[in-house]
C-alpha positions in Angstrom: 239.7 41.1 262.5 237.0 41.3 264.6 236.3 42.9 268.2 235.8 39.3 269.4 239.0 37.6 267.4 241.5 40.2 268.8 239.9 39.4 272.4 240.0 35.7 271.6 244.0 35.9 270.6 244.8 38.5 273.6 243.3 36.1 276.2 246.0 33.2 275.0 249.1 34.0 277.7 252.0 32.2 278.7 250.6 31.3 282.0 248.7 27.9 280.8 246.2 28.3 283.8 245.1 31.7 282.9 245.1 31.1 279.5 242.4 28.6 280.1 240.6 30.8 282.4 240.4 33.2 280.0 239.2 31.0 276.8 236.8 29.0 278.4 235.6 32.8 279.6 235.4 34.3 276.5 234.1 31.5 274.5 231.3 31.1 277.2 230.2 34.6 277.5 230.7 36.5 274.3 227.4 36.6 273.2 226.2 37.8 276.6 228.7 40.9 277.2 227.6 44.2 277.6 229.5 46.7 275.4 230.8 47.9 279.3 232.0 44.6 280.1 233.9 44.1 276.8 235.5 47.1 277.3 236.3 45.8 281.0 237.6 42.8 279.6 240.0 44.6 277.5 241.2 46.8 280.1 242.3 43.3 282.0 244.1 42.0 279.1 246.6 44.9 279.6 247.6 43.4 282.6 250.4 41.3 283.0 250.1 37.3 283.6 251.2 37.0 287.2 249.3 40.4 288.1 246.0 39.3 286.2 246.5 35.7 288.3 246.3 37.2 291.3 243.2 39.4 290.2 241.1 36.7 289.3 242.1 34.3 291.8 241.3 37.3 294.4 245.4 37.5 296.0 244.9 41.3 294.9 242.1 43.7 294.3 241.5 45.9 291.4 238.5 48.1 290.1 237.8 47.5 286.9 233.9 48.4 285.9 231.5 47.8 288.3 233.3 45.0 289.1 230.9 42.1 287.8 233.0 41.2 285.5 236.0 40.0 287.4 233.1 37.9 289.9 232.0 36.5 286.6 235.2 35.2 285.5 235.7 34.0 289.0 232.7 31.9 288.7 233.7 30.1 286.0 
């Protein structure tokens, strides 16, 4: 399996809105990742649903990276 088909299955959750988010992410921007941002993504799979919510709709704040790659997601 792949680096992009494990990413691709990790970003289908239970929470129907994130998992949208995180598709539509990930299908528009795979090509375009930098091998620090993949790695960034990752590290934000590991988070739980309602937690990683919050992240990307900006109800907490985390550091992950530089931080690009949460803005990115966010302007999606």
């Amino acid at each position: 399996m792949s680096e992009y088909e494990r990413m691709r299955w990790r970003s289908r959750r239970g929470l129907l809105e994130l998992d949208i988010v995180l598709s539509g992410f990930l299908e528009k921007h795979r090509k375009s990742l930098s091998p620090g941002q993949v790695r960034d993504y990752a590290a934000l799979l590991e988070y739980p649903d309602a937690e990683l919510w919050d992240i990307i709709t900006g109800k907490r704040e985390i550091r992950v990276g530089d931080g690009t790659l949460i803005q990115l997601i966010r302007m999606d």
